[in-house]
C-alpha positions, 0 to 999 in steps of 0.5 A: 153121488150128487143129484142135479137141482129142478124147479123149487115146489110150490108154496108150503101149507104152514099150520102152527097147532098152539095147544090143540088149536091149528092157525094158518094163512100167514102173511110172514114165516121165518124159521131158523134152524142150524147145527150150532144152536141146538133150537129152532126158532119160528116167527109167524105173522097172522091176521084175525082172519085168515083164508086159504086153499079158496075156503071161507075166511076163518076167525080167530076166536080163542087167543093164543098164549104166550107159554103154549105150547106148539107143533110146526108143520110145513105140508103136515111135515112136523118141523118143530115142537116147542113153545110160544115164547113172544107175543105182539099184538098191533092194529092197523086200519082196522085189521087185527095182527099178531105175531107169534114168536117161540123155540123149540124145547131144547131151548130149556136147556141151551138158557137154563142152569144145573141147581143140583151138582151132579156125580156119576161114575162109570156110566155111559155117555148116553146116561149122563146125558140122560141124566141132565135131560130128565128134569125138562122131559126131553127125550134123548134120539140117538142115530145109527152113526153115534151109537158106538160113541153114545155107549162107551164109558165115562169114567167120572162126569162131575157137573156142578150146580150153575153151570149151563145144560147144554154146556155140560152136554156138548162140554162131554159130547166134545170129548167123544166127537159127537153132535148134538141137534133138536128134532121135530119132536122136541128131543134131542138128537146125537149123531156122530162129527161128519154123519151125512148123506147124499149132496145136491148139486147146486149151480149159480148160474141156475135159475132157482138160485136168487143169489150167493157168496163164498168166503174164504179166511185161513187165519183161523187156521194152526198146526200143530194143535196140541191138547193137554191132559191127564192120564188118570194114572199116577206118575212115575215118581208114585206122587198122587198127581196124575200124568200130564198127555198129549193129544196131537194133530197136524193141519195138512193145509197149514204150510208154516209153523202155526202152532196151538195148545190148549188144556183139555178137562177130561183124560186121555184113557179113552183118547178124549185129548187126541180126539179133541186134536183132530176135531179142533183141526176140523172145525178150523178147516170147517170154519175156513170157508163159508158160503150164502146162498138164497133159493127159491122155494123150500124143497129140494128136487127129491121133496125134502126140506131144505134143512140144516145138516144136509150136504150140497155140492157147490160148483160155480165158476163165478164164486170160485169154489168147487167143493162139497158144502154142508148146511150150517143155518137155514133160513125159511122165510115167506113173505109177499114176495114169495117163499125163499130159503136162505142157506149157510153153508161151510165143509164138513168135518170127517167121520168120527173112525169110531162111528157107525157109517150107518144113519145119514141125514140125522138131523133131518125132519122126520 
């Protein structure tokens, strides 16, 4: 079901809330969230004295700290929670500026290092998860669609000391075709490959569209796509040296012989090699196509946010595509010229057979 595009809503009230303190009236806003990064990113420009809505003018008398910690809201709807990370103070014909520059709290995790090796056996994807988000006090979301995969067993999850969070995270969310993204609260959401709602119908030709492009490379394209690992079972000569699989899949819109092997580090008991396969074809048809569009305004015609994650069905004459998009970046950016929303969009990949159909939009503001 699609839903046609109306006219962008008004400028959005953006209030940044720095340790209990809110901030308004800015003269620049750019915040960058995307389904590849796992952190949002904010930039705001403000000056000493801000007006709005007709009020008087406001001063800043307290100053804002680098390491503070924030709330986003966009029309009181919670974006991001995260931390003040850069800040630049100017002056200029008299008027104080500073810009303010941070991350969600996920960032912890995408820059920091595990300095402990860590050892567990027998327990579910969600608690190893857990297990590595405990030391940053982020909490882990898990939607309706990636609770089957988030529940299933690992047998043995072995991270040792010096290797990157978030690596280890998506290295074991990978093995079970799940996604992970930050949340509006600071948590750390998993959803399962393909978990989506509803598309907006775009067209070029309408007038909230400020401009776009599509781009289409299939050299990235292969198939066969083997993945190897290993059984976890010893061979049939009794040696101690587990078994070596094979996980196998073919790319339909590869018509000559193209083939790509890869080794994989967990084993095939659960299917982890087969579905490492399938999802590697599909981020190779996913990464296959891509699409930039510029918008006016931030919400879409049913008042949500534009937001990575969502689903648009693209139909133009003039790009030469037709198809279902999703979300990969967006960009919200305010400036004198007026607030625009800057959309990356490329195919999506498919359902995960083993997720739950339940819990689309999961990487949507709540």
């Amino acid at each position: 079901m699609t839903t046609p595009l109306a006219q962008p809503p008004a400028p959005e009230k953006v209030v940044l809330t720095v340790n209990g303190q809110e901030f308004g009236g800015w003269k620049t806003v750019a915040i960058v969230a995307s389904t590849e990064s796992t952190v949002t990113n904010f930039s705001l420009t403000l000056s000493e004295k801000w007006v709005e809505g007709g009020q008087p003018a406001k001063v800043i008398t307290s100053p804002v700290a680098a390491g503070g910690a924030v709330e986003l809201t966009l029309d009181g709807e919670k974006v991001m929670t995260g931390f003040v990370e850069s800040l630049d103070r100017s002056i200029e014909d008299g008027t104080h500026q500073v810009r303010i520059g941070g991350r969600s709290k996920t960032a912890d995790i995408s820059d920091c290092t595990v300095l402990e090796t860590v050892n567990l056996r027998g327990t579910s994807v969600r608690q190893c998860i857990e297990t590595l988000l405990k030391p940053f006090g982020i909490q882990l979301s898990i939607s309706p669609s990636a609770q089957n995969a988030s529940a299933r067993s690992v047998k043995d999850f072995h991270v040792k000391s010096g290797e990157t969070v978030l690596g280890e995270i998506k290295r074991l969310c990978t093995l079970h075709a799940l996604l992970v993204s930050d949340g509006p609260w600071g948590d750390l959401i998993l959803a399962a490959v393909g978990a989506h709602g509803d598309a907006i119908t775009l067209d070029a030709s309408h007038d909230a569209i400020l401009g776009g492009s599509v781009s289409v490379d299939q050299q990235g394209l292969f198939s066969p796509v083997v993945i190897f690992g290993r059984s976890g079972a010893p061979t049939s000569d009794g040696g101690d040296a587990a078994a070596l699989v094979q996980g196998r899949a073919v790319n339909g819109d590869v018509t000559r012989y193209r083939p790509m092997g890869s080794f994989s580090g967990g084993d095939e008991r659960s299917g982890s090699a087969t579905t490492q396969a399938n999802s590697l074809v599909a981020q190779q048809k996913t990464r296959s196509v891509t699409a930039n569009l510029r918008l006016a305004g931030w919400r879409r015609p049913d008042g949500k946010l534009w937001w990575k994650g969502q689903m648009v069905h693209l139909a133009d004459a003039h790009l030469g595509y037709t198809g279902v998009l999703q979300i990969k970046r967006c960009e919200l950016s305010l400036s004198e010229s007026g607030s625009t929303v800057s959309l990356s969009l490329q195919p999506p990949e498919p359902l995960d057979p083993g997720a739950s159909r339940d819990g689309l939009d999961d990487m949507q503001p709540d």
